[in-house]
HTML snippet that shows the backbone in 3Dmol.js (N, CA, C, O; Angstrom):
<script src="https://3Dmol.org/build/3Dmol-min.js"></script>
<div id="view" style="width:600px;height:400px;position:relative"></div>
<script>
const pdb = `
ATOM      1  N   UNK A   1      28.820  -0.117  22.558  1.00  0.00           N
ATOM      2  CA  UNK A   1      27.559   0.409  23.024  1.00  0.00           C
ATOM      3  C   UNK A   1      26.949   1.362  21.997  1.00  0.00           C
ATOM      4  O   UNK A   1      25.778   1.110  21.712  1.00  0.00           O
ATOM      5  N   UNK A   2      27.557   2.488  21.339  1.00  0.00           N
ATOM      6  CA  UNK A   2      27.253   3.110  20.378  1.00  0.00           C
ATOM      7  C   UNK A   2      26.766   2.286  19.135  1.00  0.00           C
ATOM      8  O   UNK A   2      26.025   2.906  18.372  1.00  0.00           O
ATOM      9  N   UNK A   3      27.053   1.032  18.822  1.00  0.00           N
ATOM     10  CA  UNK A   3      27.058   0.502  17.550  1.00  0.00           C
ATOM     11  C   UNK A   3      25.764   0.250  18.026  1.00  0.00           C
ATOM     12  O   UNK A   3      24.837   0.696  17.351  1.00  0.00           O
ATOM     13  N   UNK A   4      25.518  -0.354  19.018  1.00  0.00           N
ATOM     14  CA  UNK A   4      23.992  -1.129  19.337  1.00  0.00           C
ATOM     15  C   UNK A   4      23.187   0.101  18.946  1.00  0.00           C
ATOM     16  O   UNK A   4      22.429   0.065  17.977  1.00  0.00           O
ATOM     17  N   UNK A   5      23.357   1.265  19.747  1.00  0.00           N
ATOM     18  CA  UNK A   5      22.507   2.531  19.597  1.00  0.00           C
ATOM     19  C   UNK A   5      22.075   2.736  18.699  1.00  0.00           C
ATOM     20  O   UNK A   5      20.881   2.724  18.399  1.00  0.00           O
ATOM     21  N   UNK A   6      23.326   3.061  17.840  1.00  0.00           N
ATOM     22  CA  UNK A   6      23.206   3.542  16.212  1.00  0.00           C
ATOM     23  C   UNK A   6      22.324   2.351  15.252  1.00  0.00           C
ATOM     24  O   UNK A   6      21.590   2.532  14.280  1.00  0.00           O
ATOM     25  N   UNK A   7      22.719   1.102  15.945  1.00  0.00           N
ATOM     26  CA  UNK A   7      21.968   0.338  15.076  1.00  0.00           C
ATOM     27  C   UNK A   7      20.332   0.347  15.284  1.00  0.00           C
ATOM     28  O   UNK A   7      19.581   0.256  14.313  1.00  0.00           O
ATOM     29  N   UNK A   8      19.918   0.449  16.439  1.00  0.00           N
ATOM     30  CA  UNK A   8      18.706   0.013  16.888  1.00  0.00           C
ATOM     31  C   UNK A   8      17.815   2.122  16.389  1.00  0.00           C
ATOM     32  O   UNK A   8      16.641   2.455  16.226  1.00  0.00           O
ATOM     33  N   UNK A   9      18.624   2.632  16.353  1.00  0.00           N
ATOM     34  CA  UNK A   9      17.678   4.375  15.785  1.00  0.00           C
ATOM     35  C   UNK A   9      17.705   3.947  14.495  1.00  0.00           C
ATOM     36  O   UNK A   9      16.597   4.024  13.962  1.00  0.00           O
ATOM     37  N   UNK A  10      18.606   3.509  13.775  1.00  0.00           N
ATOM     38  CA  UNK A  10      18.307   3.772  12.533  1.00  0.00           C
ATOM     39  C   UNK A  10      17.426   2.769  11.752  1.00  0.00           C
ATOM     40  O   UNK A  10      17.076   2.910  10.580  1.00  0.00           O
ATOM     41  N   UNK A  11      17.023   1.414  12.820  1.00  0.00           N
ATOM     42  CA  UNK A  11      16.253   0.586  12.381  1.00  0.00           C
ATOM     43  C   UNK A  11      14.424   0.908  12.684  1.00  0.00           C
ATOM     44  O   UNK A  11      13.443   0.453  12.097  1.00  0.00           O
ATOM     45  N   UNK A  12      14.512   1.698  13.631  1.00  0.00           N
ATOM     46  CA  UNK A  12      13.351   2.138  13.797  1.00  0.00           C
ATOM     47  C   UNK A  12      12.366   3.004  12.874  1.00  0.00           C
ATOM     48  O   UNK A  12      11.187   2.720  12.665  1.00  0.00           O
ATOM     49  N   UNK A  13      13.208   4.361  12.240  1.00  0.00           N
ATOM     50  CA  UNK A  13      12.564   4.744  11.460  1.00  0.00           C
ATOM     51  C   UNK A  13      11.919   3.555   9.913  1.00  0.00           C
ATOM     52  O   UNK A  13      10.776   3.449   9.467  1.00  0.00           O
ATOM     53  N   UNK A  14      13.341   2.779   9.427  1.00  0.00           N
ATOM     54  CA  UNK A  14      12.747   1.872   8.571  1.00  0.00           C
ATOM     55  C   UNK A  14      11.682   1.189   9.218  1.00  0.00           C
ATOM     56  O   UNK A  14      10.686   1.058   8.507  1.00  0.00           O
ATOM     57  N   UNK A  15      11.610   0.720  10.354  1.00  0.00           N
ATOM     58  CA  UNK A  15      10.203  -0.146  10.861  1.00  0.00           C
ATOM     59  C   UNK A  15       9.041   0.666  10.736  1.00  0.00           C
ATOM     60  O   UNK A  15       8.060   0.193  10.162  1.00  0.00           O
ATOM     61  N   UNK A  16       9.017   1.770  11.172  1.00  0.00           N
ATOM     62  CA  UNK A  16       7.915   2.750  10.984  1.00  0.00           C
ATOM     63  C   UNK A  16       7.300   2.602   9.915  1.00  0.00           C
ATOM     64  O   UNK A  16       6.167   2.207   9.640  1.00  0.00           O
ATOM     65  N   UNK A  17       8.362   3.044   9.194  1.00  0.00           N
ATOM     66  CA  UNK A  17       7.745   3.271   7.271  1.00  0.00           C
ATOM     67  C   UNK A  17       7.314   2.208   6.715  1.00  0.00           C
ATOM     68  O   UNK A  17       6.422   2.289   5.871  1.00  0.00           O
ATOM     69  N   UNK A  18       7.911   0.888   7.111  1.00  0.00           N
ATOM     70  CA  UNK A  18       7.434  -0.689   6.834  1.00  0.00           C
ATOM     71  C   UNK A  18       5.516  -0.772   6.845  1.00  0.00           C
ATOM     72  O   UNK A  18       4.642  -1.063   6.028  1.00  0.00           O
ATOM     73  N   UNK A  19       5.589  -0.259   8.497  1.00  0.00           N
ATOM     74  CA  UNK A  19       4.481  -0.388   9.042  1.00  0.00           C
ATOM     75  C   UNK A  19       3.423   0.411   8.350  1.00  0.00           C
ATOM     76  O   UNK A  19       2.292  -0.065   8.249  1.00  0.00           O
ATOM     77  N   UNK A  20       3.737   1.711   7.818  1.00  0.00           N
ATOM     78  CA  UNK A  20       2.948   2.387   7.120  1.00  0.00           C
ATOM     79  C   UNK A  20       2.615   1.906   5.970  1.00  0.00           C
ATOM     80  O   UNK A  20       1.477   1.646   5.582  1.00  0.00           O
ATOM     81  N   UNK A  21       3.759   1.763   5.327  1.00  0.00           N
ATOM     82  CA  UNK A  21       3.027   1.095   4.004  1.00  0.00           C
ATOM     83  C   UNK A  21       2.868   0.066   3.878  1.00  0.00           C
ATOM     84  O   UNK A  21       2.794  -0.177   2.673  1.00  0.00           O
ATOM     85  N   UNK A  22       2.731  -1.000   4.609  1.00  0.00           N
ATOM     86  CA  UNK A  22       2.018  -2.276   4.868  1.00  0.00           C
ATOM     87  C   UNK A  22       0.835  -2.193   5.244  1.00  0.00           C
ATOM     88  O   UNK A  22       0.173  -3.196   4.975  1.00  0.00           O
ATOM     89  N   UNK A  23      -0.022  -0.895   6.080  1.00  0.00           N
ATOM     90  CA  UNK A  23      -1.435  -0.472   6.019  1.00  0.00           C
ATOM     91  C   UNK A  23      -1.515   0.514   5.086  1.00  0.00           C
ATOM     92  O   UNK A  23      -2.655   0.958   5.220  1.00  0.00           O
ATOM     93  N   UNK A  24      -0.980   1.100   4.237  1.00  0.00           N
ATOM     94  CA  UNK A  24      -1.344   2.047   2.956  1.00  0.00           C
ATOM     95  C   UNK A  24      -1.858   0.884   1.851  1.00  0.00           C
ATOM     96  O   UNK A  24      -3.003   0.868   1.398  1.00  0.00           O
ATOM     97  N   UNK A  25      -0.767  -0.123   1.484  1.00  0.00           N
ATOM     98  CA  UNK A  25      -1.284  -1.156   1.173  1.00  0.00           C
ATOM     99  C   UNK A  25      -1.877  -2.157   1.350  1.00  0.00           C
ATOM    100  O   UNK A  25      -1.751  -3.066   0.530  1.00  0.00           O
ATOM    101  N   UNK A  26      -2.729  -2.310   2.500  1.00  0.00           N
ATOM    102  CA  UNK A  26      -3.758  -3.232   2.676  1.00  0.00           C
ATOM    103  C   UNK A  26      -5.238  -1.599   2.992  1.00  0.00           C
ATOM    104  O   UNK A  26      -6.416  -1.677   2.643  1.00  0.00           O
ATOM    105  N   UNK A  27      -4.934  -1.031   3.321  1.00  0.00           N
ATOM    106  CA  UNK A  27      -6.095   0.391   2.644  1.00  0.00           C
ATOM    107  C   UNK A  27      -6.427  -0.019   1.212  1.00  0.00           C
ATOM    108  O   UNK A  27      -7.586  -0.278   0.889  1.00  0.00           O
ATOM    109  N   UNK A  28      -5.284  -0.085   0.252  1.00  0.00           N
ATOM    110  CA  UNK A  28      -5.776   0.120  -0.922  1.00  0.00           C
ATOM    111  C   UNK A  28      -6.559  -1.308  -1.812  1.00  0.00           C
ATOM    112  O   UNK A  28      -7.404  -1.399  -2.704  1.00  0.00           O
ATOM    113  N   UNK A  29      -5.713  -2.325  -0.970  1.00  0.00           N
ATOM    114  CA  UNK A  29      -6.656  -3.735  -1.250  1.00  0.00           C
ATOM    115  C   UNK A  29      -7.617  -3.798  -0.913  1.00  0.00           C
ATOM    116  O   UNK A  29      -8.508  -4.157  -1.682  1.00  0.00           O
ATOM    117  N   UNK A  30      -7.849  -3.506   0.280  1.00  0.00           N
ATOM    118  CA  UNK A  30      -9.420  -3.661   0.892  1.00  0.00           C
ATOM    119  C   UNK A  30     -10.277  -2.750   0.225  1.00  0.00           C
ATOM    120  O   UNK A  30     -11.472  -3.026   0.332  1.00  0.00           O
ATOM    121  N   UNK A  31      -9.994  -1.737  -0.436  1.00  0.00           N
ATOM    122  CA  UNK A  31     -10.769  -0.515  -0.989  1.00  0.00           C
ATOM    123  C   UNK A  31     -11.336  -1.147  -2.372  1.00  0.00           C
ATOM    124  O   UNK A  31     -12.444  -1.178  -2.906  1.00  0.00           O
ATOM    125  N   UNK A  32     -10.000  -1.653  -2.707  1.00  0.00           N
ATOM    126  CA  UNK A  32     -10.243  -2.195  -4.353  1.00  0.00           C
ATOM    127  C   UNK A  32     -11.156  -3.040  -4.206  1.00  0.00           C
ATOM    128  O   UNK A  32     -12.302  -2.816  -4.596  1.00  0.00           O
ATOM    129  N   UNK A  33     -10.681  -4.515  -3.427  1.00  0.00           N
ATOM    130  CA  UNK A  33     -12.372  -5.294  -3.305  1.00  0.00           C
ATOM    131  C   UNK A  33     -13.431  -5.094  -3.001  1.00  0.00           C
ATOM    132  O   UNK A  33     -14.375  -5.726  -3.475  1.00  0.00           O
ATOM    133  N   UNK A  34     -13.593  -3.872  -1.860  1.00  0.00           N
ATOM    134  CA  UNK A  34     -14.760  -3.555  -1.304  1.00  0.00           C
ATOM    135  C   UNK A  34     -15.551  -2.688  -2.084  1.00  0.00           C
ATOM    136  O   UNK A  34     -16.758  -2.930  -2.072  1.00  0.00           O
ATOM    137  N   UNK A  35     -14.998  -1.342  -3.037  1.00  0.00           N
ATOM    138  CA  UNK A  35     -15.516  -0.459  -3.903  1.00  0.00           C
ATOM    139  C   UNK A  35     -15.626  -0.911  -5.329  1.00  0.00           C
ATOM    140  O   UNK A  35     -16.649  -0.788  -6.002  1.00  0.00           O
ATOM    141  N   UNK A  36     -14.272  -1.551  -5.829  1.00  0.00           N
ATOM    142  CA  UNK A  36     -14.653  -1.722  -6.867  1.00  0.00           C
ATOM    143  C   UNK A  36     -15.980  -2.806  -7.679  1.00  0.00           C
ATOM    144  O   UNK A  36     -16.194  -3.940  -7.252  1.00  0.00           O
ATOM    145  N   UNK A  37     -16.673  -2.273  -8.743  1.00  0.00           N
ATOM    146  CA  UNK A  37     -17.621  -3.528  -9.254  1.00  0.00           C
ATOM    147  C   UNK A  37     -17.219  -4.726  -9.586  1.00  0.00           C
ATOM    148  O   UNK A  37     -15.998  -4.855  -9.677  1.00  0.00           O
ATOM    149  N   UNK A  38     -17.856  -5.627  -9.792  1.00  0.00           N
ATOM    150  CA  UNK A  38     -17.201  -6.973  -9.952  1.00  0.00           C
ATOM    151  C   UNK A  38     -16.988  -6.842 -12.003  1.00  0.00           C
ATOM    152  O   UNK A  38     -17.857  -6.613 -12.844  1.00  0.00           O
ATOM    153  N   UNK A  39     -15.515  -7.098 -12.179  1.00  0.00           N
ATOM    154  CA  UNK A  39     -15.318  -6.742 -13.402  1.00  0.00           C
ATOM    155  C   UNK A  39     -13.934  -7.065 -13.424  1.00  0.00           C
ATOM    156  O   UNK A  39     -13.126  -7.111 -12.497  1.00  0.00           O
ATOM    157  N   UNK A  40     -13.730  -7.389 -15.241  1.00  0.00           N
ATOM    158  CA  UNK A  40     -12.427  -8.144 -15.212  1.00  0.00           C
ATOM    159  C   UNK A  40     -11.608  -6.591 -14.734  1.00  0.00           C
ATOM    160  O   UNK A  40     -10.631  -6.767 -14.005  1.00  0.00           O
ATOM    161  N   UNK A  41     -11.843  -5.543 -14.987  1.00  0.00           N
ATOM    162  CA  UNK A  41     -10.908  -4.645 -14.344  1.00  0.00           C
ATOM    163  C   UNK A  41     -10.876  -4.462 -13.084  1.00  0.00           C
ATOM    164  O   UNK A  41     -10.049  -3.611 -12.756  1.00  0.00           O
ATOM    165  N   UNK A  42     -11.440  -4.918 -12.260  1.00  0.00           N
ATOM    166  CA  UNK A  42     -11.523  -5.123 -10.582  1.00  0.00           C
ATOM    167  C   UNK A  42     -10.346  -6.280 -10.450  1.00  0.00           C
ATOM    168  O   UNK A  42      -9.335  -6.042  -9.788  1.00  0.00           O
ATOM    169  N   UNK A  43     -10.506  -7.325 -11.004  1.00  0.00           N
ATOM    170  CA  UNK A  43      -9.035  -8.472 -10.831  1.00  0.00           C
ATOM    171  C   UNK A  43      -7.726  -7.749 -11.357  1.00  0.00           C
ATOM    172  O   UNK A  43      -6.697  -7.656 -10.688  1.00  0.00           O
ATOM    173  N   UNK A  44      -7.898  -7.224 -12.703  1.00  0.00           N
ATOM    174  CA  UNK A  44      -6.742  -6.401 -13.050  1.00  0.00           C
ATOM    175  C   UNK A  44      -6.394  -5.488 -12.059  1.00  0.00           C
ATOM    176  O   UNK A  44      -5.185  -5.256 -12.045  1.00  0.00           O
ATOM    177  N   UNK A  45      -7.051  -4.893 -11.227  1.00  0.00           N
ATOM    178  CA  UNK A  45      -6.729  -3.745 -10.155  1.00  0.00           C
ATOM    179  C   UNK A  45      -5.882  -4.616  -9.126  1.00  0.00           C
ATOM    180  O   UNK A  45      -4.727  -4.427  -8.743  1.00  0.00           O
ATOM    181  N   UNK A  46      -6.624  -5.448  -8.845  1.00  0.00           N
ATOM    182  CA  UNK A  46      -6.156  -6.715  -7.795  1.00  0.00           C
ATOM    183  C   UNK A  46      -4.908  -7.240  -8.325  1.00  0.00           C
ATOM    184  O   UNK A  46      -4.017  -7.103  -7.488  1.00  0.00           O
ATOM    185  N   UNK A  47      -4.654  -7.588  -9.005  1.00  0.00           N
ATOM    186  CA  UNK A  47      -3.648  -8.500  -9.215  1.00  0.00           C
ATOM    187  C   UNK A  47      -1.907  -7.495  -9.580  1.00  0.00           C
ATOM    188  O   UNK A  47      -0.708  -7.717  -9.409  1.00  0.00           O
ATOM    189  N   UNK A  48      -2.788  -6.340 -10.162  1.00  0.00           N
ATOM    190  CA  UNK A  48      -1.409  -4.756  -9.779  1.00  0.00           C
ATOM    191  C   UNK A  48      -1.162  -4.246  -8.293  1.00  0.00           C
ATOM    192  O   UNK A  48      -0.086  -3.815  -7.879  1.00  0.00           O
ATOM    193  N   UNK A  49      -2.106  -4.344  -7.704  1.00  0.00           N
ATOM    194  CA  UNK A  49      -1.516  -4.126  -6.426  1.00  0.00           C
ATOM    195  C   UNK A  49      -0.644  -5.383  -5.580  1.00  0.00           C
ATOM    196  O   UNK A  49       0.401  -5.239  -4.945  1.00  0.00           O
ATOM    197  N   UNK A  50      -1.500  -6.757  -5.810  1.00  0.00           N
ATOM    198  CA  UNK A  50      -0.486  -7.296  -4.659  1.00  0.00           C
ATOM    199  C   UNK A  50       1.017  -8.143  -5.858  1.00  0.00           C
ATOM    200  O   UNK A  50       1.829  -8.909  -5.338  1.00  0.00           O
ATOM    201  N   UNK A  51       1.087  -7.793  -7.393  1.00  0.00           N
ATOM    202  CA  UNK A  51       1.898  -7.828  -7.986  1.00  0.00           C
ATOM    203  C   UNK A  51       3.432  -6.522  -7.951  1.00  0.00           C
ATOM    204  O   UNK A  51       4.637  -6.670  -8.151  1.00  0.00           O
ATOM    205  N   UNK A  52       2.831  -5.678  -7.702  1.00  0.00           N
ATOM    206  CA  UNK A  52       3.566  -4.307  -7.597  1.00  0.00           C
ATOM    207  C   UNK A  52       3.233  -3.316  -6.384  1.00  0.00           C
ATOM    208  O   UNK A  52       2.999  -2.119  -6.550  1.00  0.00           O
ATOM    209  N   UNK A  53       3.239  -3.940  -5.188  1.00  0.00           N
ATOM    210  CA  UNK A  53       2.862  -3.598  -4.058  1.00  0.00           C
ATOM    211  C   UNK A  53       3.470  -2.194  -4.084  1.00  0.00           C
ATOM    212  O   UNK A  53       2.571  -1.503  -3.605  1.00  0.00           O
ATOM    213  N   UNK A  54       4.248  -1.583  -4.306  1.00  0.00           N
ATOM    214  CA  UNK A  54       4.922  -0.256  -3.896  1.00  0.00           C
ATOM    215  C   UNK A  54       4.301   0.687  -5.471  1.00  0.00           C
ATOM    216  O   UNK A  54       3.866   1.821  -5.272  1.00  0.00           O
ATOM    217  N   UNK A  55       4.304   0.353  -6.366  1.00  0.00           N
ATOM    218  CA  UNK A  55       3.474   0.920  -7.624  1.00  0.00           C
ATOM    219  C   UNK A  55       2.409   0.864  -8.024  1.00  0.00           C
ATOM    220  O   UNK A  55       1.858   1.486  -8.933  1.00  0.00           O
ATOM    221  N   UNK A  56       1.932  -0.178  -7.105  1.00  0.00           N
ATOM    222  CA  UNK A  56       0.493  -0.941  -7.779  1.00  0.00           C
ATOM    223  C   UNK A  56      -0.750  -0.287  -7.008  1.00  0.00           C
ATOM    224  O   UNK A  56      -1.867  -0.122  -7.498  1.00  0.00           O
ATOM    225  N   UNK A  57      -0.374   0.033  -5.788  1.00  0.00           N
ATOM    226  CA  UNK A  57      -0.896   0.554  -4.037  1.00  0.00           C
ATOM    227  C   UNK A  57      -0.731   2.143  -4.429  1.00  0.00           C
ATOM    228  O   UNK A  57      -1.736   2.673  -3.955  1.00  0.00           O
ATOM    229  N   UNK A  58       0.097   3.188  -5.098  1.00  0.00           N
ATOM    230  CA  UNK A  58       0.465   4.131  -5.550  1.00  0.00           C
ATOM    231  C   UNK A  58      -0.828   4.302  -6.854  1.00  0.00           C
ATOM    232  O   UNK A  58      -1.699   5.172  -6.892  1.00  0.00           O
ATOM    233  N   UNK A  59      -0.630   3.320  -7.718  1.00  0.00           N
ATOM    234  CA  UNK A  59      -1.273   3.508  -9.166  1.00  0.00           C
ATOM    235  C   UNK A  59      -2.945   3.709  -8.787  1.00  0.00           C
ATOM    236  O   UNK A  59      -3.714   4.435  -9.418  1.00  0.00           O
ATOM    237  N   UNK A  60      -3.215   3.067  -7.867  1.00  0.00           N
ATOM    238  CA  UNK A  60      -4.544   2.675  -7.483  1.00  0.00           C
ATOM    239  C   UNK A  60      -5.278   4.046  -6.744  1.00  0.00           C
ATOM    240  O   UNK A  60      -6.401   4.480  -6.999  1.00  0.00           O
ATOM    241  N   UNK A  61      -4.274   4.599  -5.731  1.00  0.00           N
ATOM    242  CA  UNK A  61      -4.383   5.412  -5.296  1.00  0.00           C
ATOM    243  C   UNK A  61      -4.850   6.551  -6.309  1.00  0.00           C
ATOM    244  O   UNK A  61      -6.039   6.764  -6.548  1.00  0.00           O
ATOM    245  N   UNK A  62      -3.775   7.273  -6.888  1.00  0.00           N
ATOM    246  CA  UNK A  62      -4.061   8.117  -7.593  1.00  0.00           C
ATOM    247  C   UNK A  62      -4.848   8.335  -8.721  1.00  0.00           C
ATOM    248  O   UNK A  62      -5.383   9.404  -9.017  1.00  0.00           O
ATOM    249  N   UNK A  63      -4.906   7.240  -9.371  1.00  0.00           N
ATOM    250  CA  UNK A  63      -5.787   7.247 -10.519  1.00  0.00           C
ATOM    251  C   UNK A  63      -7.226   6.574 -10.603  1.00  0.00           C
ATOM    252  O   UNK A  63      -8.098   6.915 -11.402  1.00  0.00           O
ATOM    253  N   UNK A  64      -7.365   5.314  -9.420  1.00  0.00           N
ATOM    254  CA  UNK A  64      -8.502   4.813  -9.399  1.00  0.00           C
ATOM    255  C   UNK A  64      -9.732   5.745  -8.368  1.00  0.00           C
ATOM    256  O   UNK A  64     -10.811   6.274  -8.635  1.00  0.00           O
ATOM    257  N   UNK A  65      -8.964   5.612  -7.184  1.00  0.00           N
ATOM    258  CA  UNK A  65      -9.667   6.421  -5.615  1.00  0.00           C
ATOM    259  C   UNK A  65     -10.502   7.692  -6.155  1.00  0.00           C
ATOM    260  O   UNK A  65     -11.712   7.693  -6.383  1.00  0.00           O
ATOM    261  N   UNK A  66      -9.627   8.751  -6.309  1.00  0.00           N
ATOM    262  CA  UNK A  66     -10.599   9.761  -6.516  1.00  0.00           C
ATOM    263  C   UNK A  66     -11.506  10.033  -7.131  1.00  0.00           C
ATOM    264  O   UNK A  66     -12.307  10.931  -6.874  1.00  0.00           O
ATOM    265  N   UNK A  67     -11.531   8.936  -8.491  1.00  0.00           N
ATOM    266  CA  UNK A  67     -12.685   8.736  -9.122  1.00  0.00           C
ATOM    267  C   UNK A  67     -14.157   9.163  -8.617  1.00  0.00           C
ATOM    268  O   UNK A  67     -15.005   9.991  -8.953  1.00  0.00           O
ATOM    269  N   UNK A  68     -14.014   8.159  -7.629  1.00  0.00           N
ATOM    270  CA  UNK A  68     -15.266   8.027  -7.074  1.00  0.00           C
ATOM    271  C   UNK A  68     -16.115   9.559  -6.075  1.00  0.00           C
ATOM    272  O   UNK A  68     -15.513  10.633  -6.085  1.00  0.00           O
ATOM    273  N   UNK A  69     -17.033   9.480  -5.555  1.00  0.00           N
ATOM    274  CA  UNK A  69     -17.140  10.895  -4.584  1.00  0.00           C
ATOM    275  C   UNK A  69     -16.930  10.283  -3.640  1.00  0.00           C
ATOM    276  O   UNK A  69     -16.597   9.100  -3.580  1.00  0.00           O
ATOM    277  N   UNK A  70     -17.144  11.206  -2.579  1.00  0.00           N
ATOM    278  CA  UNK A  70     -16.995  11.510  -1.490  1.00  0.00           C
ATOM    279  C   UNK A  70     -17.740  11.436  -0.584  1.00  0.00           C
ATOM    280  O   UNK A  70     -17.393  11.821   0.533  1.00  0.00           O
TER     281      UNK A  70
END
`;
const viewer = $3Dmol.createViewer("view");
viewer.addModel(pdb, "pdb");
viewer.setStyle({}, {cartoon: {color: "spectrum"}});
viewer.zoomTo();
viewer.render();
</script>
């Protein structure tokens, strides 16, 4: 009974975090197509994120996003 327990808490938090960054990274796709101009660096943006989903969704974030205003 404990094993089930233990198994099913500790799978939850990983599901959580799944879930988050499976919409952190579709935030940052949809952002990239929707904001960025049409330009070979708009595909290059595209093709780092769903190539390097955990770096690519990160890279985009920080260095592309704030670019812009607000």
């Amino acid at each position: 009974m404990f094993d089930r327990l233990n198994s099913f808490l500790c799978s939850v938090p990983g599901s959580v975090l799944n879930l988050l960054f499976l919409a952190f990274w579709l935030w940052m796709l949809i952002d990239c197509l929707m904001n960025q101009p049409s330009s070979p660096e708009k595909i290059v943006w595209v093709l780092v994120i769903i190539l390097l989903p955990c770096l690519g969704a990160l890279l985009y974030f920080f260095l592309k996003k704030p670019k812009r205003p607000i």
